[in-house]
C-alpha positions as a LaTeX table, in Angstrom:
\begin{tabular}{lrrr}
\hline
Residue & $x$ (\AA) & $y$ (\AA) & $z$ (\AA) \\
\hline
Unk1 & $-0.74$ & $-23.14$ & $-15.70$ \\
Unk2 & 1.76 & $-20.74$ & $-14.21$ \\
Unk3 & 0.32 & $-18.78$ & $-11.25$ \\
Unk4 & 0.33 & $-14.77$ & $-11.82$ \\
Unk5 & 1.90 & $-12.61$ & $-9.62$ \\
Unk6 & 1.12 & $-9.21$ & $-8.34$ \\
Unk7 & 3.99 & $-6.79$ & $-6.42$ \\
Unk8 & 2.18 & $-4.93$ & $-4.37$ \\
Unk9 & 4.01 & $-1.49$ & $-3.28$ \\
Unk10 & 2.35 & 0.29 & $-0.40$ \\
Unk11 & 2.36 & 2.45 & 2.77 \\
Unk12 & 0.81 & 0.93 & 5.64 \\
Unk13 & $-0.60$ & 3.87 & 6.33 \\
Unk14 & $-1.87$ & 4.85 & 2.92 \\
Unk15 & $-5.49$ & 6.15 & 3.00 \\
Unk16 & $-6.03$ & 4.64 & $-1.27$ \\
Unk17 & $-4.30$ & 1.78 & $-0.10$ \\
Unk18 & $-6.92$ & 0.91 & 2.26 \\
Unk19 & $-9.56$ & 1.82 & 0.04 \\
Unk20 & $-8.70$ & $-1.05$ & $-2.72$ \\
Unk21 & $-7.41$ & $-3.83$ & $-0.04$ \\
Unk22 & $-10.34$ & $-5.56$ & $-0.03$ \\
Unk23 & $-11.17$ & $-5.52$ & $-3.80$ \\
Unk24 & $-7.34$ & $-6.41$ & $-4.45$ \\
Unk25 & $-7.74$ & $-9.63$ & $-2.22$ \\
Unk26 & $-10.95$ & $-10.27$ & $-4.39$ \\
Unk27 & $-9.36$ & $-9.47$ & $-7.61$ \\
Unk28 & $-6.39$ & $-12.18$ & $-6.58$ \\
Unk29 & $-9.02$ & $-14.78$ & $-5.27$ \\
Unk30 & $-10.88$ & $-14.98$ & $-8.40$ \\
Unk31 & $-7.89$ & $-15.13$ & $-10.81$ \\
Unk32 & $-5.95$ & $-16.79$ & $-8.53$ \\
Unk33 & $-2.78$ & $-14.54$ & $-8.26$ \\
Unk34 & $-0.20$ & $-14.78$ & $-5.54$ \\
Unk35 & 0.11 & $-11.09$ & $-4.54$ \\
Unk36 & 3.57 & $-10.39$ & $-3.20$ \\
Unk37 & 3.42 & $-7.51$ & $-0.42$ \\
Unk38 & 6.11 & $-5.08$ & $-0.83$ \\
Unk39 & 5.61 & $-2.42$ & 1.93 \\
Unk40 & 7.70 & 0.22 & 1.66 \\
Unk41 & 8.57 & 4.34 & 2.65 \\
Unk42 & 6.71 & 6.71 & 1.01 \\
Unk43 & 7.88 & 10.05 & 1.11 \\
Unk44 & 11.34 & 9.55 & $-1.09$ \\
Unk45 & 9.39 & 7.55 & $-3.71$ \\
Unk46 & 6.95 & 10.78 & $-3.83$ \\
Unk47 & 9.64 & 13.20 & $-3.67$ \\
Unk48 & 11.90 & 11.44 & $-6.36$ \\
Unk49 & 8.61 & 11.73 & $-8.82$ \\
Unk50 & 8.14 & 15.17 & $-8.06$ \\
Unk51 & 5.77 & 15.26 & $-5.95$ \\
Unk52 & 5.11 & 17.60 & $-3.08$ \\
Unk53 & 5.26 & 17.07 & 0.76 \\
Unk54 & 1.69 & 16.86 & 2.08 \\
Unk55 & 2.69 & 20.71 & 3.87 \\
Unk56 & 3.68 & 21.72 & 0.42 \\
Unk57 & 0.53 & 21.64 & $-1.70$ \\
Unk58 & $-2.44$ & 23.88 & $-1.72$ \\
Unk59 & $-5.19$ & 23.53 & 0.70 \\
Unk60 & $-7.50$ & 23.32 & $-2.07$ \\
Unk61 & $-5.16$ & 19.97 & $-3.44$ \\
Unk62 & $-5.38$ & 18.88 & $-0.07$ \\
Unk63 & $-9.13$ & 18.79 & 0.23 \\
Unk64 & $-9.40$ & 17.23 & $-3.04$ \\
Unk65 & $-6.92$ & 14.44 & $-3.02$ \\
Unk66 & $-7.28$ & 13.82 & 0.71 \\
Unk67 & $-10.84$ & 14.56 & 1.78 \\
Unk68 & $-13.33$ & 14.61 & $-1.01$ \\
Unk69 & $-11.70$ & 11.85 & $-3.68$ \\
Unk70 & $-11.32$ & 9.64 & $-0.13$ \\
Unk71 & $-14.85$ & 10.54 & 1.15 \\
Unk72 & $-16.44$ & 9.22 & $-2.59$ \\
Unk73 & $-14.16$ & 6.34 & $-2.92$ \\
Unk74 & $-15.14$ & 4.98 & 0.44 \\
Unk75 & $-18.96$ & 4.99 & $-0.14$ \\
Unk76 & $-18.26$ & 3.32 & $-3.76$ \\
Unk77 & $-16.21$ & 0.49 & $-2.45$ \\
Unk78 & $-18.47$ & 0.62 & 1.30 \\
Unk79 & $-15.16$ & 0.71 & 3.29 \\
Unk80 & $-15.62$ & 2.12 & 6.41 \\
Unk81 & $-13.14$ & 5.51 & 7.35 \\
Unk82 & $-12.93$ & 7.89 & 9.42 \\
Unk83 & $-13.50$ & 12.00 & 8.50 \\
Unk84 & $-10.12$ & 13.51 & 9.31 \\
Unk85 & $-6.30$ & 12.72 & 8.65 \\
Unk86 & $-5.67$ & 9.91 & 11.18 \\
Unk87 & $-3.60$ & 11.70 & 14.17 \\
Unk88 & $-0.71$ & 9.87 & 14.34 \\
Unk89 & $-0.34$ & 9.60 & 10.67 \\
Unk90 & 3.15 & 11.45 & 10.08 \\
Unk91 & 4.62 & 8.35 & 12.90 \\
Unk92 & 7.15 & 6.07 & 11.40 \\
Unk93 & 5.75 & 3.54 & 9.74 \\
Unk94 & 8.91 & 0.39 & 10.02 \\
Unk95 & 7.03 & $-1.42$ & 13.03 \\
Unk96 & 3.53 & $-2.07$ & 10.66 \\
Unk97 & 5.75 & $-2.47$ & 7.43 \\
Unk98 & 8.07 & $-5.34$ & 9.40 \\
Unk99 & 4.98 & $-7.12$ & 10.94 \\
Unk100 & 3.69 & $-7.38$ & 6.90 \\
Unk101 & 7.38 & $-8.58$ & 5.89 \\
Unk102 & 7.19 & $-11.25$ & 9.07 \\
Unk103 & 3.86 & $-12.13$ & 8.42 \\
Unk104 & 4.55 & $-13.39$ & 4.63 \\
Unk105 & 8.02 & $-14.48$ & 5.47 \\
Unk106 & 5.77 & $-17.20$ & 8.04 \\
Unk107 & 3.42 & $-18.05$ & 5.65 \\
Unk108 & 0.53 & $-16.46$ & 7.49 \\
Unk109 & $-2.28$ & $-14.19$ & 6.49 \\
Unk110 & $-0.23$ & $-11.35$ & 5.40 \\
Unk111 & $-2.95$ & $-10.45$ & 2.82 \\
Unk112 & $-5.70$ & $-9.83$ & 5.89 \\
Unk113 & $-3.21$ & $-8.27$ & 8.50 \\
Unk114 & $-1.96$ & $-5.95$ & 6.24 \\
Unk115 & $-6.02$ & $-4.84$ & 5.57 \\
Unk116 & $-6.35$ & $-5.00$ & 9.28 \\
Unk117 & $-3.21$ & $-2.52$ & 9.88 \\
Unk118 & $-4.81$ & $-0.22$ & 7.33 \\
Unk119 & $-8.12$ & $-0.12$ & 8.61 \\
Unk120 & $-6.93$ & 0.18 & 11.93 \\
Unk121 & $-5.56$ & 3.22 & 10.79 \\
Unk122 & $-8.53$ & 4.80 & 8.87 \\
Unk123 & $-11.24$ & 3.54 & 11.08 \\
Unk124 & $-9.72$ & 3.37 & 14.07 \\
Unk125 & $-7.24$ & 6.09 & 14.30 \\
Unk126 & $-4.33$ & 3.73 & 15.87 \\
Unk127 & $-1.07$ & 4.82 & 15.88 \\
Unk128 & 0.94 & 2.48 & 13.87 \\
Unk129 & 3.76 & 2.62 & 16.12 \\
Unk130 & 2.18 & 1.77 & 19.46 \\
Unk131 & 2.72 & $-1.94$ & 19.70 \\
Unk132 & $-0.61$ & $-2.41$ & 21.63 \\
Unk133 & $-2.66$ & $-1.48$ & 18.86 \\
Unk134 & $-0.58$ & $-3.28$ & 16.18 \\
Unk135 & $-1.36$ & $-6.42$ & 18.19 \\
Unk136 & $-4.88$ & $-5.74$ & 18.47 \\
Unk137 & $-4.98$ & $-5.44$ & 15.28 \\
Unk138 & $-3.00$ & $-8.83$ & 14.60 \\
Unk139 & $-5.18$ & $-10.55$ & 16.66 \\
Unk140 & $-8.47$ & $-9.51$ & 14.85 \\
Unk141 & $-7.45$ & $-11.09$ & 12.01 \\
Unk142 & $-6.59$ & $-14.61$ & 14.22 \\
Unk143 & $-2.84$ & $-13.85$ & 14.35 \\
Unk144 & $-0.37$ & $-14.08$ & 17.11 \\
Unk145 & 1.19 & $-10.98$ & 17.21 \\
Unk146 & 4.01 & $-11.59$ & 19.71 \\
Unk147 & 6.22 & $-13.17$ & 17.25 \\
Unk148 & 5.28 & $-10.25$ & 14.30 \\
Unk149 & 6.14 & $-7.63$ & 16.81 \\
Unk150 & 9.24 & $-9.64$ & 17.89 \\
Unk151 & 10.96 & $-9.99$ & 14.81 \\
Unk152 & 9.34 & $-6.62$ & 12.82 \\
Unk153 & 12.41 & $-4.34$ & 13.89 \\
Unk154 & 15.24 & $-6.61$ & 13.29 \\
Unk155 & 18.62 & $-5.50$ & 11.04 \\
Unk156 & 17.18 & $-8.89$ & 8.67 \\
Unk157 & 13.46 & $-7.18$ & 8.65 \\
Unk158 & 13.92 & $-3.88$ & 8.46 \\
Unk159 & 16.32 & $-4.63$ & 5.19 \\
Unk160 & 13.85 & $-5.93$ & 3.45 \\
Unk161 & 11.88 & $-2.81$ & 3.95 \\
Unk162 & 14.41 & $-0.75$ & 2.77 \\
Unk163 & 15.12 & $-2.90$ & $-0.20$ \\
Unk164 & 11.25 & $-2.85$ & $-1.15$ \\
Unk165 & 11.97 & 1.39 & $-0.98$ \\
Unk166 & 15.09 & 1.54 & $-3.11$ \\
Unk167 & 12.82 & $-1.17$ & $-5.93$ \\
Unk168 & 9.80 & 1.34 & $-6.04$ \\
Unk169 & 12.55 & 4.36 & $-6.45$ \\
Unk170 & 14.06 & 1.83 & $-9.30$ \\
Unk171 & 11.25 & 1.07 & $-10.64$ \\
Unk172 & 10.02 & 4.89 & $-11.14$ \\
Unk173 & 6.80 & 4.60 & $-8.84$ \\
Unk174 & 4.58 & 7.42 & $-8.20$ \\
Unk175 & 2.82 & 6.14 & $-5.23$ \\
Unk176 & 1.40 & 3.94 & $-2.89$ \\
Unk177 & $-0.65$ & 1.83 & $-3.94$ \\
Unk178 & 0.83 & 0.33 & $-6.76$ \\
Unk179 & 0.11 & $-2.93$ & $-8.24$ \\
Unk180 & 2.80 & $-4.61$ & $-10.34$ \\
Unk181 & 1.87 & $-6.99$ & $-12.91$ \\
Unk182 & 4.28 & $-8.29$ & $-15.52$ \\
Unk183 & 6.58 & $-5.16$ & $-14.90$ \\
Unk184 & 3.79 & $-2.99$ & $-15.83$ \\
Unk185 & 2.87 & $-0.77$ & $-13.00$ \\
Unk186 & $-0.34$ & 0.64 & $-12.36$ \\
Unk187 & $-1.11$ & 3.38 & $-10.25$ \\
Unk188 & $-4.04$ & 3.78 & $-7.17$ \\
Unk189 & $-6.44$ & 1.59 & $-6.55$ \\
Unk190 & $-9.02$ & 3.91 & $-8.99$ \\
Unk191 & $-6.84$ & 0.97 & $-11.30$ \\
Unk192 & $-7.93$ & $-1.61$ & $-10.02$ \\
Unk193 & $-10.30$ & $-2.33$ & $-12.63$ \\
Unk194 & $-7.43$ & $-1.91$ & $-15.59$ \\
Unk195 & $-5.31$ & $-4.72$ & $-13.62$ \\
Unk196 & $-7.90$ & $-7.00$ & $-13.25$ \\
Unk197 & $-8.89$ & $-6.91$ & $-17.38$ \\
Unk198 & $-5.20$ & $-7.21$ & $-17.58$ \\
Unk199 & $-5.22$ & $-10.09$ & $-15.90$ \\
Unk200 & $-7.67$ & $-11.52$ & $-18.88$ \\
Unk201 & $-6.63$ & $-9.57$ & $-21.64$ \\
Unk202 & $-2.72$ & $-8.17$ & $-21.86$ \\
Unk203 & $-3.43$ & $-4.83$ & $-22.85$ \\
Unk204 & $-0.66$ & $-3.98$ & $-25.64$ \\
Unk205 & 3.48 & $-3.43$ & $-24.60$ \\
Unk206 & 3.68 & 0.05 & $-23.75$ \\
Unk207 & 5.33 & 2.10 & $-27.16$ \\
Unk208 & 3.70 & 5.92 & $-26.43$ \\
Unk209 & 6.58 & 8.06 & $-26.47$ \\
Unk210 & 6.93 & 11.79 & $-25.21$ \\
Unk211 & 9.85 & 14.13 & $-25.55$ \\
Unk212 & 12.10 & 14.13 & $-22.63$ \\
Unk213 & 11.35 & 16.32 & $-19.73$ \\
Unk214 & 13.86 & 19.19 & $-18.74$ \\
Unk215 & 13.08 & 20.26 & $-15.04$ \\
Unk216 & 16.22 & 22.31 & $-14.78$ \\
\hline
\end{tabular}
């Protein structure tokens, strides 16, 4: 039987990526997918769907989206996270995305460093472009992070990462996360649940149609 596979577009330092790592490694384990990690930039896949700059929305959006729906989702799913934005959460994020693109490229566990980078970041408050923490957080998971950290910002590395960007702005993503499976997309990890039936019982070729969209 052919092996599924799951693309998995995300931010390293996405706050609802984090919250479904864990149940996407367990969703993968027990229907034995190969989940292919495709980290990439955020903020011209959200622009390109229309969505607004975290200094552009409301502050009552903000609380919503990024305090309240984080706080509930983290008690449902017991991950532990901290109360606040992480403070070095607007840093560049091609150092943690090129240790995940190393990591797979090896053969190692990409699948726990990339949960360890994340909940470095929303437990921990690490910067994710301080090399000391990345490696700290390499090494909790059993990995050797001098050859990750060696290799992450290479011309060869750092293409990759670009080329997972300009497939999510292809592809028409919204976000991070998003799971891929069979070209269907879905969206957040509050999907999780949708993929994994999926993964048991197709759910119908998409065929809703809406009138096109004039934003001008």
């Amino acid at each position: 039987m052919t092996q599924r596979r799951i693309e998995y577009f995300y931010s390293t330092h996405s706050a609802y990526a984090y919250l479904g790592s864990k149940r996407l490694s367990e969703i993968c384990a027990a229907h034995h997918c190969q989940l292919v990690h495709r980290p990439f930039e955020l903020s011209p896949v959200v622009e390109q769907a229309g969505g607004q700059p975290f200094a552009g929305r409301s502050q009552a959006h903000v609380d919503y989206f990024f305090g309240r729906e984080i706080e509930r989702w983290a008690a449902y799913r017991k991950v532990p996270i901290i109360s606040y934005r992480p403070t070095y959460h607007d840093n560049a994020l091609h150092l943690s995305s090129g240790m995940v693109i190393v990591a797979e490229r090896l053969g190692w566990d990409v699948d726990g460093l990339a949960h360890a980078l994340l909940q470095a970041h929303w437990r921990d408050d690490i910067d994710l472009m301080n090399p000391d923490d990345l490696a700290r957080a390499a090494q909790e998971t059993g990995l050797d992070p001098a050859p990750l950290l060696a290799e992450a910002m290479t011309d060869e590395i750092q293409s990759v990462f670009a080329a997972n960007t300009q497939a999510a702005l292809e592809m028409n993503l919204f976000g991070s996360p998003t799971y891929v499976l069979d070209g269907d997309p879905y969206y957040g990890q509050d999907h999780l649940e949708l993929l994994e039936h999926a993964l048991t019982q197709p759910f119908p070729k998409a065929g809703f149609q809406n009138p096109a969209v004039d934003i001008a």
